[in-house]
C-alpha positions as CSV (number, residue, x, y, z in Angstrom):
1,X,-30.9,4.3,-29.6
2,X,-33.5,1.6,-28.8
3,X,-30.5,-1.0,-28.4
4,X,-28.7,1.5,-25.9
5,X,-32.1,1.6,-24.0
6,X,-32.9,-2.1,-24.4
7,X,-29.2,-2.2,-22.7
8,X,-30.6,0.6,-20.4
9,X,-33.3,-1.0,-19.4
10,X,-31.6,-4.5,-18.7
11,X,-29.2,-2.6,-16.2
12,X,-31.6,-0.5,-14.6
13,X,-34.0,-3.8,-13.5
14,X,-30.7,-5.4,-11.8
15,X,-30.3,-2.3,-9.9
16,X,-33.6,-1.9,-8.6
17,X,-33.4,-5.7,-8.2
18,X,-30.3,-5.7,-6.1
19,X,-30.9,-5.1,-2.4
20,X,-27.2,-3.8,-1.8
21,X,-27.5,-1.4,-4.9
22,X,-30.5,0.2,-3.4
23,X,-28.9,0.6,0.1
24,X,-26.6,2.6,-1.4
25,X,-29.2,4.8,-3.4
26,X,-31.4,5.6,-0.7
27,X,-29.5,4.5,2.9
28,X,-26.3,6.0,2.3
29,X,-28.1,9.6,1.5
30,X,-29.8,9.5,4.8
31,X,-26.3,10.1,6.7
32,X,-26.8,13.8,5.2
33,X,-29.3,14.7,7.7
34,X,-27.1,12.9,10.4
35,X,-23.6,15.2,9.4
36,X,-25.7,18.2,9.0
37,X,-27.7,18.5,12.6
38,X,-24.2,16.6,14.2
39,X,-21.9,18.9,13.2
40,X,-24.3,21.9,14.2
41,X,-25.2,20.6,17.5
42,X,-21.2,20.1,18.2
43,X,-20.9,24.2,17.4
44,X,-23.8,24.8,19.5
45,X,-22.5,23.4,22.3
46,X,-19.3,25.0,21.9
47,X,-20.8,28.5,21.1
48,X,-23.0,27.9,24.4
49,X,-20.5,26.9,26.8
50,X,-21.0,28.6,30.0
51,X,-17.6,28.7,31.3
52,X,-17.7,26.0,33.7
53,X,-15.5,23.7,32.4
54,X,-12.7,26.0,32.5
55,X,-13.7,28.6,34.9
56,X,-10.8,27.1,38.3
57,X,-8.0,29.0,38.2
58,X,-5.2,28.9,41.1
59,X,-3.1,32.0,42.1
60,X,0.5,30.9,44.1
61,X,-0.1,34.3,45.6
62,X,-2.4,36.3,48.1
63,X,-4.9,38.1,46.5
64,X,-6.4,41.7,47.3
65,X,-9.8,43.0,47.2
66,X,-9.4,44.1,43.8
67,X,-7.8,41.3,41.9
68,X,-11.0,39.7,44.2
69,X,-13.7,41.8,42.5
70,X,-12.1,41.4,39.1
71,X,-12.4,37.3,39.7
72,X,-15.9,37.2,41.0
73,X,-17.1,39.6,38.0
74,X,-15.6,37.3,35.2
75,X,-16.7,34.2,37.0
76,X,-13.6,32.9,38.1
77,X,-13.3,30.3,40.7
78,X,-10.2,30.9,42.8
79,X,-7.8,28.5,44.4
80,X,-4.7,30.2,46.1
81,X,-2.2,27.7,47.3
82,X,1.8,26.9,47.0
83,X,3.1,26.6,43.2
84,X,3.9,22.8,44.2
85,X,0.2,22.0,45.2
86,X,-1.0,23.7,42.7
87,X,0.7,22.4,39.9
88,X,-0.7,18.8,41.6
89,X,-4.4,20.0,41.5
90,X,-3.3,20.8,37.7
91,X,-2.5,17.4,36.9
92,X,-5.3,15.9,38.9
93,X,-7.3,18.3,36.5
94,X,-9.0,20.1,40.0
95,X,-7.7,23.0,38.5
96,X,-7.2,24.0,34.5
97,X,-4.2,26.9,34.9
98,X,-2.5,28.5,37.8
99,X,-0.8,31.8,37.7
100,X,2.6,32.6,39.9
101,X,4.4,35.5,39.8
102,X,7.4,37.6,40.4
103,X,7.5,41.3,40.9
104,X,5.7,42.9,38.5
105,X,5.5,39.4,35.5
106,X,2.8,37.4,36.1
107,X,3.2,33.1,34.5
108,X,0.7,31.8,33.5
109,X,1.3,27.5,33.8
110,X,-1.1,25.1,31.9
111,X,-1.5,21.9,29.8
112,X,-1.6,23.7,26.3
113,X,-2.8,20.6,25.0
114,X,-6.1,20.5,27.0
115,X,-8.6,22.2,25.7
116,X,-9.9,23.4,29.4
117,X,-6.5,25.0,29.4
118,X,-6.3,26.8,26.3
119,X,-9.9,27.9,27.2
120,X,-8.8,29.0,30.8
121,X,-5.9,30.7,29.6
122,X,-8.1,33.1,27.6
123,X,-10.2,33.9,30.8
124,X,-7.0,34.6,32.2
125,X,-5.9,36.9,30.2
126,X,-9.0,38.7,30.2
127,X,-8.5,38.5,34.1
128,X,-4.8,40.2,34.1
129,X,-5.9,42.7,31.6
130,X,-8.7,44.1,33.6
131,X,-6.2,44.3,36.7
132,X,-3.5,45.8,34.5
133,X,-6.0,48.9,33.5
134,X,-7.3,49.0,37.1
135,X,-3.1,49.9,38.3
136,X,-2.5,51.9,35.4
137,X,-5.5,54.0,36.5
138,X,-4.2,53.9,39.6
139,X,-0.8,55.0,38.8
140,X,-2.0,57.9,36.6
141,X,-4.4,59.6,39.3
142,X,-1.7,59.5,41.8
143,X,0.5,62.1,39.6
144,X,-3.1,64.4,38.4
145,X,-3.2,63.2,35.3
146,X,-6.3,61.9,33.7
147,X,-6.4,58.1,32.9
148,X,-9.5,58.6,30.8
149,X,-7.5,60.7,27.8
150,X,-4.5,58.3,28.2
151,X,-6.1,54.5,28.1
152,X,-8.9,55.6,25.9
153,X,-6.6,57.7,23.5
154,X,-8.4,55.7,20.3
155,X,-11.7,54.2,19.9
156,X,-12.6,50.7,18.6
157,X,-15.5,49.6,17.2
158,X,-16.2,46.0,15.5
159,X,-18.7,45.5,12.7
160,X,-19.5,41.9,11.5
161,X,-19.7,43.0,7.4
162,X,-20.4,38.9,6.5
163,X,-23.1,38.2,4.7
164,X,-22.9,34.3,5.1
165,X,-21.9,32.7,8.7
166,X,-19.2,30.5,9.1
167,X,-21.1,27.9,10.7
168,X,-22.9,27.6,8.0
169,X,-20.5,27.6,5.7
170,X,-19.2,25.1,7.0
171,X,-22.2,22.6,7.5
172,X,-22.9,23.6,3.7
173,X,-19.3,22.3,2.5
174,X,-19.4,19.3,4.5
175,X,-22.5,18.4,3.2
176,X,-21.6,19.1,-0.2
177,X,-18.1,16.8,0.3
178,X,-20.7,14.0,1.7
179,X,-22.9,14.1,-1.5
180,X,-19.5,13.9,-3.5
181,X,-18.7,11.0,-1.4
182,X,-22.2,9.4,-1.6
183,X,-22.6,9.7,-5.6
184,X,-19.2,7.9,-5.6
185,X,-20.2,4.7,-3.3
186,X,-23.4,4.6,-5.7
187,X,-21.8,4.5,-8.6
188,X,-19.1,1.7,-7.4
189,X,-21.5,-1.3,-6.7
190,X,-23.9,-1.4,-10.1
191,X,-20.3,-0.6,-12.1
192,X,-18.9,-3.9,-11.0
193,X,-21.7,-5.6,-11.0
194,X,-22.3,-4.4,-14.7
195,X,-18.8,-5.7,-15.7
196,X,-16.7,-8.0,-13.5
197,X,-19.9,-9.0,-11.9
198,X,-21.1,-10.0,-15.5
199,X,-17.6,-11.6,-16.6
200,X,-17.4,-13.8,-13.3
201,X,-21.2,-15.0,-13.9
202,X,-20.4,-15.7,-17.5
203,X,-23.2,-13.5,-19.1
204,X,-20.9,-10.8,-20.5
205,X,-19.4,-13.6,-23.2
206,X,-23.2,-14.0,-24.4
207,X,-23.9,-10.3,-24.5
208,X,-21.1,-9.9,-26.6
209,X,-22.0,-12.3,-29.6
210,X,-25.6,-10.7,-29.3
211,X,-25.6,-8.3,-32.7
212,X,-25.4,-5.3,-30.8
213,X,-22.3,-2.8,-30.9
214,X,-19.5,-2.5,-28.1
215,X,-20.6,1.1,-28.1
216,X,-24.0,0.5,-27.5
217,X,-23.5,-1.7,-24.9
218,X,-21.0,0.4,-23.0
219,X,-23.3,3.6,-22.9
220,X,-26.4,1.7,-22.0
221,X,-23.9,0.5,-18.9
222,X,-22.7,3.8,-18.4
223,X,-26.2,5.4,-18.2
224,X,-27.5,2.9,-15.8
225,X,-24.8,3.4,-13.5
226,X,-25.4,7.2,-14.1
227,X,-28.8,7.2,-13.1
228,X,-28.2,5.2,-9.9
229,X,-25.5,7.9,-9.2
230,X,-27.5,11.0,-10.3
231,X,-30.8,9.8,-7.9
232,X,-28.6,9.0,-4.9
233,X,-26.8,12.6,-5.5
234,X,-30.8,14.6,-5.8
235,X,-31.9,12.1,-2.5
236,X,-29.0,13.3,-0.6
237,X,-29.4,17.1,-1.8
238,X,-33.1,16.8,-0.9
239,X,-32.3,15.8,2.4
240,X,-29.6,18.4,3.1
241,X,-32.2,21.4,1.6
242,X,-34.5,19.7,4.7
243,X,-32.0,19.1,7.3
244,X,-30.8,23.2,6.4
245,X,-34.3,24.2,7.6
246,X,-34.4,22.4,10.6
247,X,-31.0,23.0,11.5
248,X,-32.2,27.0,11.1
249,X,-35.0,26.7,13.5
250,X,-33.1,24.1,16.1
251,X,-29.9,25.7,16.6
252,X,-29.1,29.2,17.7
253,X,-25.6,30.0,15.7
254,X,-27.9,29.8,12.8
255,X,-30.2,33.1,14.3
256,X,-28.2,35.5,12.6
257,X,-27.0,34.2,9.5
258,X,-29.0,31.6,8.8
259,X,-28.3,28.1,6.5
260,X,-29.1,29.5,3.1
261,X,-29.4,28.1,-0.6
262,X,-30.6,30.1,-3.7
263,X,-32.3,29.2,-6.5
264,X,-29.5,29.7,-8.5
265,X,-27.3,27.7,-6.0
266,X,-29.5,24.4,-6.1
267,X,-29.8,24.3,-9.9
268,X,-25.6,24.7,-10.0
269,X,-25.4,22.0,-7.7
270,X,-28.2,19.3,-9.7
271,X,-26.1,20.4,-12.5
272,X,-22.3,19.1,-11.1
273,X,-24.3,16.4,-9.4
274,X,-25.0,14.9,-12.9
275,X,-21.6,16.4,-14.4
276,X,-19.7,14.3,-11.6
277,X,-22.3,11.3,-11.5
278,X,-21.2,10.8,-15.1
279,X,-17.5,11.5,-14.6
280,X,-17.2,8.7,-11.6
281,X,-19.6,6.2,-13.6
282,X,-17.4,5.8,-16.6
283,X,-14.2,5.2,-14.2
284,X,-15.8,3.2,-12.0
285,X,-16.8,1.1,-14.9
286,X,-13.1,1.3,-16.4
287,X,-11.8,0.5,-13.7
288,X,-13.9,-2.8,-12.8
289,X,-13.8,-3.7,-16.4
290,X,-10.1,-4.5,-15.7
291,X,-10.4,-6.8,-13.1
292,X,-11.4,-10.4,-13.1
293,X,-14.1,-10.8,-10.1
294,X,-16.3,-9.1,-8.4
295,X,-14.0,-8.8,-5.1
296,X,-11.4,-7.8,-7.2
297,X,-13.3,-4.7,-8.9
298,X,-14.5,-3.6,-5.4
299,X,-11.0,-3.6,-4.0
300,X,-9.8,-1.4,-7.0
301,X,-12.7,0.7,-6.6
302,X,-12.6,1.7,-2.4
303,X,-9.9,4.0,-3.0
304,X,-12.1,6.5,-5.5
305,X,-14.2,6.7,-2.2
306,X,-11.7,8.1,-0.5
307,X,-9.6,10.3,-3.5
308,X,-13.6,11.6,-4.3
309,X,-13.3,13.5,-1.0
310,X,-10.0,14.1,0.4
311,X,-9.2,17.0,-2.3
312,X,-12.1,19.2,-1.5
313,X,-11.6,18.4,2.1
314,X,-8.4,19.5,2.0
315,X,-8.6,22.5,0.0
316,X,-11.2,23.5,2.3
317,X,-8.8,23.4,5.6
318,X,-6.5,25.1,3.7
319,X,-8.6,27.6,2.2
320,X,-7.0,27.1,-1.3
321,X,-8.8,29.5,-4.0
322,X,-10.2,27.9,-7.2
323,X,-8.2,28.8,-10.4
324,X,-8.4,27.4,-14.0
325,X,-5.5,25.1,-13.6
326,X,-6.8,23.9,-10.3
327,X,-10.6,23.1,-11.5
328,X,-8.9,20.7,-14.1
329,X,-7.8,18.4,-11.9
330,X,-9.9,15.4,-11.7
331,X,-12.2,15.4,-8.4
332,X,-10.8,18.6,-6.8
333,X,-12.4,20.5,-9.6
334,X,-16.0,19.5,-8.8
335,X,-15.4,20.1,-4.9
336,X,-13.8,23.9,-5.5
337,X,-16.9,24.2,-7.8
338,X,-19.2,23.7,-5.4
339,X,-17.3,25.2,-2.3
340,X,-17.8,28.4,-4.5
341,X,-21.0,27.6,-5.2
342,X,-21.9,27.1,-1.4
343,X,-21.6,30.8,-0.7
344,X,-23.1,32.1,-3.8
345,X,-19.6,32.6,-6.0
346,X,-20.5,32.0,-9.9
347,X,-17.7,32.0,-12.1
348,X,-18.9,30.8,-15.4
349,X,-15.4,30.7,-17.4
350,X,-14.1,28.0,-14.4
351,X,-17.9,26.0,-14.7
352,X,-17.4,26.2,-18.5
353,X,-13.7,24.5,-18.1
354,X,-14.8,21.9,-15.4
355,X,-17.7,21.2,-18.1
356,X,-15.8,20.8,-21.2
357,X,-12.7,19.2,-19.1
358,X,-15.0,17.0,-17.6
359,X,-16.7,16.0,-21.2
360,X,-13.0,15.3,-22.5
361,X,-12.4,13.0,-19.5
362,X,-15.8,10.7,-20.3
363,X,-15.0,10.5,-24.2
364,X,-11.2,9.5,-23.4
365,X,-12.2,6.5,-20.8
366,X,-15.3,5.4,-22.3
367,X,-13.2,5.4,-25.9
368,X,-11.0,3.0,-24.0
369,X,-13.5,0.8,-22.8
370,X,-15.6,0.5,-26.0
371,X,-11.8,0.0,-28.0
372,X,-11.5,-3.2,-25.1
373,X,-14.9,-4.6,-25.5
374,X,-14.8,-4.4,-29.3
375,X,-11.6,-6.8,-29.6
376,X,-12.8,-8.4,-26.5
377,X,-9.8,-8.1,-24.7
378,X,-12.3,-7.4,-21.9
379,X,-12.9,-11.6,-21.6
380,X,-9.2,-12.7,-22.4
381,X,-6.2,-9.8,-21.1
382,X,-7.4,-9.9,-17.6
């Protein structure tokens, strides 16, 4: 033990030497706050939008008083002209849809892939609707009957029986996929730098003849690179907690359903933070101790940035479920963990499996590295 923490301790000092390895502790962590109130001030704005970018709407037809009121209670901004001009104001974007029609079917023409337009089609909709019922009402009181019983046959009523928000949701696994991300860059730099970064500078070959085991060494690395991992993963939850709270008082789409962690949901997530800082840190350093400089081990490394993130990412679009087969798959286990985690789902059998898988995984590639530094194949295959 006190040769694994003289190792330790030797590691730890270049870190906190290293200008570049503490950037990526304590910079990289401070794009948390950045995602967070970003991403919430994008859904803010979208949630808020008051109609005017989508609101001019031309009619190839004459219009009557009604189909008037209708407009000016909906906010519509009317432009009646030919279906030739008008499908010119549409592609000069003066107007976002135009409607033409033909006996009794209404068209609606737009540009499906604007966003105005898929917005303006809605508020068309809405607009033809509301006429629709107006005729029908018409229609029935003309022949004594009463529209009332006949439109309003069944009632519909909406309830909202969420208990989380899907903003929030949202925000929460982003910033959980970020910290995933973050812990990864952290762990990438001090790994090479402990290995190829040694082995290009020549110090690795007198480490080695120093009387200390191949174990030793290897677990004093892998702690080091650990720790950097494990305080950039805590920085970057610390400022998520923050940015959470102000995002709650800033933001309006958080009034309801606010941004909210538990106890119980922050301790889970320290606890995969360290699980994962762990898992990345002993790949990252198998994977650098395989390559011969230090621009070589970060070239092999970039790609874990990338393959740390895309699973969960993915699985969140796609809304894929976590199972036990799933949560064994390197990476996308930890991100399905903590997308549960994110709105308060526990399932203890899938953390005990990501645990115990994830144990497995660390014994497995630190065996091999301690089998390579122990016939020092590390100095002479590569």
């Amino acid at each position: 033990m006190n040769k694994i923490f003289c190792i330790l301790k030797k590691e730890m000092r270049e870190v906190f030497r290293d200008k570049k390895s503490l950037a990526m502790m304590f910079i990289i962590p401070i794009m948390t706050p950045l995602i967070i109130l970003g991403m919430s001030a994008l859904f803010e704005s979208q949630m808020t939008n008051d109609g005017t970018n989508y609101n001019k709407i031309g009619f190839a037809y004459e219009l009557n008083n009604i189909e008037k009121n209708i407009l000016n209670n909906l906010g519509i901004e009317a432009t009646i002209d030919s279906a030739e001009n008008l499908t010119k104001s549409l592609n000069d974007d003066e107007i976002y849809l135009y409607i033409t029609k033909e006996d009794n079917v209404y068209t609606l023409n737009y540009n499906l892939s604007s966003e105005s337009g898929g917005y303006a089609s809605n508020l068309a909709e809405s607009y033809l609707e509301a006429y629709k019922i107006v005729l029908q009402t018409e229609s029935l009181e003309s022949k004594n009957i009463s529209a009332e019983s006949i439109l309003n046959i069944i009632e519909i009523r909406e309830q909202d029986v969420a208990q989380e928000s899907f903003f929030a949701n949202y925000i929460v696994t982003y910033a959980f996929l970020f910290i995933i991300m973050a812990i990864t860059v952290s762990a990438t730099y001090p790994a090479t730098d402990a290995t190829a970064g040694e082995k290009e500078r020549g110090t690795l070959e007198t480490l080695l003849t120093f009387p200390i085991k191949s174990r030793d060494i290897i677990i004093g690395k892998l702690l080091s690179v650990s720790a950097s991992s494990i305080i950039t993963g805590i920085f970057s939850l610390i400022l998520a907690l923050i940015s959470f709270k102000i995002a709650n008082n800033m933001f309006s789409i958080y009034e309801a359903l606010p941004i909210s962690l538990g106890f119980k949901s922050i301790i889970m997530t320290l606890f995969i933070i360290i699980l994962y800082s762990l898992f990345i840190s002993s790949l990252c350093i198998a994977i650098a101790s395989l390559s011969k400089t230090f621009k070589e081990a970060q070239s092999a490394l970039t790609p874990l940035t990338f393959l740390s993130m895309f699973p969960g990412l993915i699985a969140f679009m796609i809304n894929i479920s976590s199972s036990n087969a799933l949560i064994l798959v390197p990476f996308l286990g930890f991100n399905l963990i903590l997308n549960d985690v994110c709105v308060g789902v526990f399932n203890y059998s899938q953390i005990a499996i990501l645990f115990i898988s994830t144990i497995i995984y660390i014994i497995v590639i630190i065996g091999y590295i301690i089998k390579e530094y122990k016939s020092e194949k590390v100095l002479f295959k590569y």
